[in-house]
N, CA, C and O atoms as a Tinker XYZ file with bonds, in Angstrom:
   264  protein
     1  N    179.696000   50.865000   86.840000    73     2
     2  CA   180.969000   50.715000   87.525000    64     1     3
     3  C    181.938000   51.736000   86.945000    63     2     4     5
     4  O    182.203000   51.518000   85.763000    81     3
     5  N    182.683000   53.067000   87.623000    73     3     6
     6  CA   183.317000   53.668000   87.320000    64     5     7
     7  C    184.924000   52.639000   86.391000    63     6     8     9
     8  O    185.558000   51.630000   86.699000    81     7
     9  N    184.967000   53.362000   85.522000    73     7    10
    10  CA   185.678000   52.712000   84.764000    64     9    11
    11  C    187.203000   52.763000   85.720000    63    10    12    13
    12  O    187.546000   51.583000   85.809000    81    11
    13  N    187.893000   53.353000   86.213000    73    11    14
    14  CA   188.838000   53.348000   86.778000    64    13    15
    15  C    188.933000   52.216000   87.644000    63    14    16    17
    16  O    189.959000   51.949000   88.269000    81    15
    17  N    187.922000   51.570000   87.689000    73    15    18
    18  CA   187.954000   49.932000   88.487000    64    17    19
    19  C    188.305000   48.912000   87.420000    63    18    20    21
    20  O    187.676000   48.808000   86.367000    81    19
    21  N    189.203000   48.270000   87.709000    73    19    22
    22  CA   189.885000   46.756000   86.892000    64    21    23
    23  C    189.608000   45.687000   88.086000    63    22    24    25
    24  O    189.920000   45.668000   89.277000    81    23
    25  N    188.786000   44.686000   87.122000    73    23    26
    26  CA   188.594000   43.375000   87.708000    64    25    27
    27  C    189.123000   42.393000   86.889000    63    26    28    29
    28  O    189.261000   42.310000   85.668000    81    27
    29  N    189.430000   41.561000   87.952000    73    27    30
    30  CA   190.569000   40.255000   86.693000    64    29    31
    31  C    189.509000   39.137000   87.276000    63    30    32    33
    32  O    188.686000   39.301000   88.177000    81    31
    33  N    189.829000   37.678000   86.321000    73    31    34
    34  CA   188.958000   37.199000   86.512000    64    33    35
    35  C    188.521000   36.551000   87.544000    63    34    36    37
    36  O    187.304000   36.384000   87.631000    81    35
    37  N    189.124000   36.194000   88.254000    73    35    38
    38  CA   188.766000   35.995000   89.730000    64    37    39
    39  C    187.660000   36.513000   90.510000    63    38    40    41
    40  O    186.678000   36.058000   91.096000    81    39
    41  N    188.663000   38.624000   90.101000    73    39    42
    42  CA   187.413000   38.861000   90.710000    64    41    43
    43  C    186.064000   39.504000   90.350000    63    42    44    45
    44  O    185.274000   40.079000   91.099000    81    43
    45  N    185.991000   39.300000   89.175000    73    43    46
    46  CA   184.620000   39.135000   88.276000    64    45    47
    47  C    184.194000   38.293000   88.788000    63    46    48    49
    48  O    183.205000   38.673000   89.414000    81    47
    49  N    184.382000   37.220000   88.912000    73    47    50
    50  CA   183.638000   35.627000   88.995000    64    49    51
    51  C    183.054000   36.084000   90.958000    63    50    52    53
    52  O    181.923000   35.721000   91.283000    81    51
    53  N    183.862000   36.773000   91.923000    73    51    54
    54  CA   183.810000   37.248000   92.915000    64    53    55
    55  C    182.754000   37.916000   93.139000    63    54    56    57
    56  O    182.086000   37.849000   94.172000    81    55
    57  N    182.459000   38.832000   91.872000    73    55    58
    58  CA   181.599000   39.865000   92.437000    64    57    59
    59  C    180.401000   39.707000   91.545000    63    58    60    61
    60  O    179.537000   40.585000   91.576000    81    59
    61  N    180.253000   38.545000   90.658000    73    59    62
    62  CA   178.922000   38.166000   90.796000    64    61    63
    63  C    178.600000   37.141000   91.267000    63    62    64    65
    64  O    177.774000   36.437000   90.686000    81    63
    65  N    179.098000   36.813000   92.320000    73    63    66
    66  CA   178.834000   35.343000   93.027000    64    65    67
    67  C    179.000000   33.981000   92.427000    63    66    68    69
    68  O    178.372000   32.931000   92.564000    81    67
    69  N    180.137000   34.359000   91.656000    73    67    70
    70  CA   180.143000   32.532000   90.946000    64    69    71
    71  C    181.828000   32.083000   90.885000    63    70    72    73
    72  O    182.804000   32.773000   91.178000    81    71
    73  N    181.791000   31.151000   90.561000    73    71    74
    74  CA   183.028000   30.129000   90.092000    64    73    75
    75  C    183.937000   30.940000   88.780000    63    74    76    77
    76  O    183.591000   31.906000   88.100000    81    75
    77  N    184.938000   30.306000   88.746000    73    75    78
    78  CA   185.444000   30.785000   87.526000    64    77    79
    79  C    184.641000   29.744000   86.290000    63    78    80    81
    80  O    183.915000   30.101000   85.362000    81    79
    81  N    185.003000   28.613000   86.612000    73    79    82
    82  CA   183.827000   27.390000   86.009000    64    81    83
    83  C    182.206000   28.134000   85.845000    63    82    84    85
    84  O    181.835000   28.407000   84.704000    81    83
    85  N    181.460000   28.380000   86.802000    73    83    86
    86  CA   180.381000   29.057000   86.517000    64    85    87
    87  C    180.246000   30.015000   85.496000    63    86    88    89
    88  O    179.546000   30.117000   84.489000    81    87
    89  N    181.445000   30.941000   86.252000    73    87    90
    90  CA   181.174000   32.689000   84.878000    64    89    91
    91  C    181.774000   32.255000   83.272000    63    90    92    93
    92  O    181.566000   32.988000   82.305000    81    91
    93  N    182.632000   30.802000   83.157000    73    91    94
    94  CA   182.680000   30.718000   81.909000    64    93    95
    95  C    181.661000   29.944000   80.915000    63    94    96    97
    96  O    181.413000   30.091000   79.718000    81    95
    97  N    181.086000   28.905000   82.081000    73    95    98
    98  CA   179.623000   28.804000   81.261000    64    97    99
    99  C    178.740000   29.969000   80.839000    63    98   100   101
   100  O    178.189000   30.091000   79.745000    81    99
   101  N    178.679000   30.987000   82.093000    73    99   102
   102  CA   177.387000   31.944000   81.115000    64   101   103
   103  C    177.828000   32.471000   80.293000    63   102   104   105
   104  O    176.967000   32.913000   79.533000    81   103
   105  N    179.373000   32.804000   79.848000    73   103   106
   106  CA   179.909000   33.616000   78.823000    64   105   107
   107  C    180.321000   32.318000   78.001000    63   106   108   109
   108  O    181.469000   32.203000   77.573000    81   107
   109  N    179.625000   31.617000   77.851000    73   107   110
   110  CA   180.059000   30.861000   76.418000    64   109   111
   111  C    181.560000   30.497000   76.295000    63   110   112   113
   112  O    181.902000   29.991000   75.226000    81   111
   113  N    182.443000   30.677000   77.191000    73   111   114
   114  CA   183.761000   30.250000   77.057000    64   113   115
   115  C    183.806000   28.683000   77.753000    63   114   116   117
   116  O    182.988000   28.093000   78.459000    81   115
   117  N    185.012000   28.329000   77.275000    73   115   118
   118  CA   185.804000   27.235000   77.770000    64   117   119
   119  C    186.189000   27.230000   79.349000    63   118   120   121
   120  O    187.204000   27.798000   79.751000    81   119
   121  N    185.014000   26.328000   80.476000    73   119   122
   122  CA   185.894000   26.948000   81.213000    64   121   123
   123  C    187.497000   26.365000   82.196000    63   122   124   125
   124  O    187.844000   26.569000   83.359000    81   123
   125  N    188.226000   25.496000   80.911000    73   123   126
   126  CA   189.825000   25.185000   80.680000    64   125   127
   127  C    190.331000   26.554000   80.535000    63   126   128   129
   128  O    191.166000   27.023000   81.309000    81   127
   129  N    189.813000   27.215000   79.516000    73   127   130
   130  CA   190.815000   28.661000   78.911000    64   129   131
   131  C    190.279000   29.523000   80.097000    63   130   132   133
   132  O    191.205000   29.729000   80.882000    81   131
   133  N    189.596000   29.859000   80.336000    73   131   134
   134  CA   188.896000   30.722000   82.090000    64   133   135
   135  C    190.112000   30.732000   82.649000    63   134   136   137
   136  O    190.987000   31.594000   82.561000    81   135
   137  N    190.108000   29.539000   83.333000    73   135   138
   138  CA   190.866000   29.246000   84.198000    64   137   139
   139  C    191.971000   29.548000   83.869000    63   138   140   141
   140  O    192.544000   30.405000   84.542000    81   139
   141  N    192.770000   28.843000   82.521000    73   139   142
   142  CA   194.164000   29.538000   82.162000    64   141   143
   143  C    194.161000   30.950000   82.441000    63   142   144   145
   144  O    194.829000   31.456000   83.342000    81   143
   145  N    193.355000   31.620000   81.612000    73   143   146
   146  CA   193.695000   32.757000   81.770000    64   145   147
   147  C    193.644000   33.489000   83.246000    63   146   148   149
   148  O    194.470000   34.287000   83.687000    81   147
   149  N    192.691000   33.101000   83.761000    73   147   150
   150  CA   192.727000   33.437000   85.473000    64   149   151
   151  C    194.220000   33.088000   85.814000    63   150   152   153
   152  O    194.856000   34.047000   86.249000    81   151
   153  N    195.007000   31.723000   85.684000    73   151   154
   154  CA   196.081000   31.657000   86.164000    64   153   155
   155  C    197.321000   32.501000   85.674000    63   154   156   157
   156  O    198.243000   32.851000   86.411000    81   155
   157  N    197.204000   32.810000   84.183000    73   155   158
   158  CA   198.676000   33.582000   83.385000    64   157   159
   159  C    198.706000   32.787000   82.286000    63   158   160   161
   160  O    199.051000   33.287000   81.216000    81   159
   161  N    198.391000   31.580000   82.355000    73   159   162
   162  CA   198.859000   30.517000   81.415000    64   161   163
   163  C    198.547000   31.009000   80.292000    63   162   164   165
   164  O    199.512000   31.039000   79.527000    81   163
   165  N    197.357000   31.513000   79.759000    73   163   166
   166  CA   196.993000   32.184000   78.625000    64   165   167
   167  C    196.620000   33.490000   78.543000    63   166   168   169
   168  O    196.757000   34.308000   79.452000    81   167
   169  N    195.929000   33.801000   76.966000    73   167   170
   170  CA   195.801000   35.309000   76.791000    64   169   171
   171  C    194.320000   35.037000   76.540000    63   170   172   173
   172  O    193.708000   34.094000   76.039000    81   171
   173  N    193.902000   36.432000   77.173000    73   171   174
   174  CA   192.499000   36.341000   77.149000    64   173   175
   175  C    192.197000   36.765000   75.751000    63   174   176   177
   176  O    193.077000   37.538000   75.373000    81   175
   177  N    191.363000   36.571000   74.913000    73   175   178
   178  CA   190.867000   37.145000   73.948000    64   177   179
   179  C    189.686000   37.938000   73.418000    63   178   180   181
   180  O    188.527000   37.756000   73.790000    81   179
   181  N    189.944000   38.533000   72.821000    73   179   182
   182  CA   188.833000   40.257000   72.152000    64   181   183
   183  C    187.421000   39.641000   72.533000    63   182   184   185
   184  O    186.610000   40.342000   73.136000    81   183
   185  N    187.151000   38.446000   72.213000    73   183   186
   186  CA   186.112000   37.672000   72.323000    64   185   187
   187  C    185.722000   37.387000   73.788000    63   186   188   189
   188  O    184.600000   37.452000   74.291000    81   187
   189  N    186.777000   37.090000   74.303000    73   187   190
   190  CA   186.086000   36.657000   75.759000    64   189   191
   191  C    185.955000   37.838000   76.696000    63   190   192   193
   192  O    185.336000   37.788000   77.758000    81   191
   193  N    186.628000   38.981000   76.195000    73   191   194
   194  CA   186.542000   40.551000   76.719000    64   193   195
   195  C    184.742000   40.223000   76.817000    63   194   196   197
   196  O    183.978000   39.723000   77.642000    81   195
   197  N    184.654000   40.778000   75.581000    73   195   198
   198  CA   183.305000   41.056000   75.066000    64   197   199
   199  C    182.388000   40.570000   75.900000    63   198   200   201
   200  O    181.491000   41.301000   76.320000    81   199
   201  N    182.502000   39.055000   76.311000    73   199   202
   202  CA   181.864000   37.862000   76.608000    64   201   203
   203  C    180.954000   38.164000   77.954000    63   202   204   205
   204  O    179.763000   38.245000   78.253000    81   203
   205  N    182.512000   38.303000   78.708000    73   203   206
   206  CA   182.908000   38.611000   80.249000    64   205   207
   207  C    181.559000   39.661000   80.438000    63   206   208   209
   208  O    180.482000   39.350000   80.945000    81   207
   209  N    181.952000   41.011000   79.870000    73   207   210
   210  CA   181.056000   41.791000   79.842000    64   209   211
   211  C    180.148000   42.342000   79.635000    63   210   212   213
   212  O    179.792000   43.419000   80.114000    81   211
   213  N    179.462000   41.474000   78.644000    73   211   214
   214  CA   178.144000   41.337000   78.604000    64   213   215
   215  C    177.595000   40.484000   79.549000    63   214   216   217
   216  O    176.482000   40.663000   80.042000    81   215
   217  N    178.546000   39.301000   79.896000    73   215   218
   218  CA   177.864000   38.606000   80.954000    64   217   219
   219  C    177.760000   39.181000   82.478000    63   218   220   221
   220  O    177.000000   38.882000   83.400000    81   219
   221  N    178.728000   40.041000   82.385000    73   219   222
   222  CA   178.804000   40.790000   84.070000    64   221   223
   223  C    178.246000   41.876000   84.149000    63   222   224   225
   224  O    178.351000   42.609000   85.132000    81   223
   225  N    177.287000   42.248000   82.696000    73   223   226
   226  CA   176.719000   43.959000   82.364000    64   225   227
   227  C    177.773000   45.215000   83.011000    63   226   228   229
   228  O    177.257000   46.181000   83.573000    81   227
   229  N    179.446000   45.089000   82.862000    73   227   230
   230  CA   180.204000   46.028000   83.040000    64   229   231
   231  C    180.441000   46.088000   81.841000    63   230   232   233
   232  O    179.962000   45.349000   80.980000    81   231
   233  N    181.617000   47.463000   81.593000    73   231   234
   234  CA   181.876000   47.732000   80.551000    64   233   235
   235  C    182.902000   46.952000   80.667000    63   234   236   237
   236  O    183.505000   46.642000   81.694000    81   235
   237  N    183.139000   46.559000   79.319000    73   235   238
   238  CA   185.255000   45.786000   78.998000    64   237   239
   239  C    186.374000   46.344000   79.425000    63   238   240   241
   240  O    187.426000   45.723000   79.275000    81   239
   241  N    186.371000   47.709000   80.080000    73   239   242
   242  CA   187.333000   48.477000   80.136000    64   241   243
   243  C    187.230000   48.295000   81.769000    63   242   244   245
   244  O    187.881000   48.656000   82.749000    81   243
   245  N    186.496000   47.824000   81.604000    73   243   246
   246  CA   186.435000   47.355000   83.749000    64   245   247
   247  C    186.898000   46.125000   84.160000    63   246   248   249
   248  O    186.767000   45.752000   85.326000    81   247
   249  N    187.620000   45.222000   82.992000    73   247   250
   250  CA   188.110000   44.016000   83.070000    64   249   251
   251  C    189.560000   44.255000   82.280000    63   250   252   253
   252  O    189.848000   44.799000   81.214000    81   251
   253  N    190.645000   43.314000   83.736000    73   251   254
   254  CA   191.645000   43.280000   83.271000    64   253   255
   255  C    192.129000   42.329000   82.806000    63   254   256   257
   256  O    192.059000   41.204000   83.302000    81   255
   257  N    192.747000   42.652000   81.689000    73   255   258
   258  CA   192.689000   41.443000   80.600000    64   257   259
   259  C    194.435000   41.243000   80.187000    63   258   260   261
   260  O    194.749000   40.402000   79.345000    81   259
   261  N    195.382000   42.018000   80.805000    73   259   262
   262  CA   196.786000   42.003000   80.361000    64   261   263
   263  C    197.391000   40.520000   81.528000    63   262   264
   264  O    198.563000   40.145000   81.491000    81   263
């Protein structure tokens, strides 16, 4: 995925066919904090960067995380 593409989590969870609930089970997250962070409520963390993207085989820099 050309890095100049930012996916937030929505549409990560979008473009591999799952839930926000779903993509935070395969990434080992909470998926309460998922969801926060999908909404604003929270900050995503270095960790769930990582997570995201190993679980979506993009790079981290293809997920927007601000």
């Amino acid at each position: 995925m050309d890095a100049k593409i930012k996916l937030n989590v929505k549409a990560l969870a979008a473009y591999m066919n799952l839930t926000i609930r779903e993509l935070a089970e395969k990434a080992d997250i909470s998926p309460d904090h998922l969801a926060s962070v999908s909404s604003g409520r929270a900050t995503m963390t270095a960790r769930d960067l990582m997570q995201l993207a190993a679980v979506a085989e993009v790079s981290p820099y293809n997920i927007e995380y601000n």
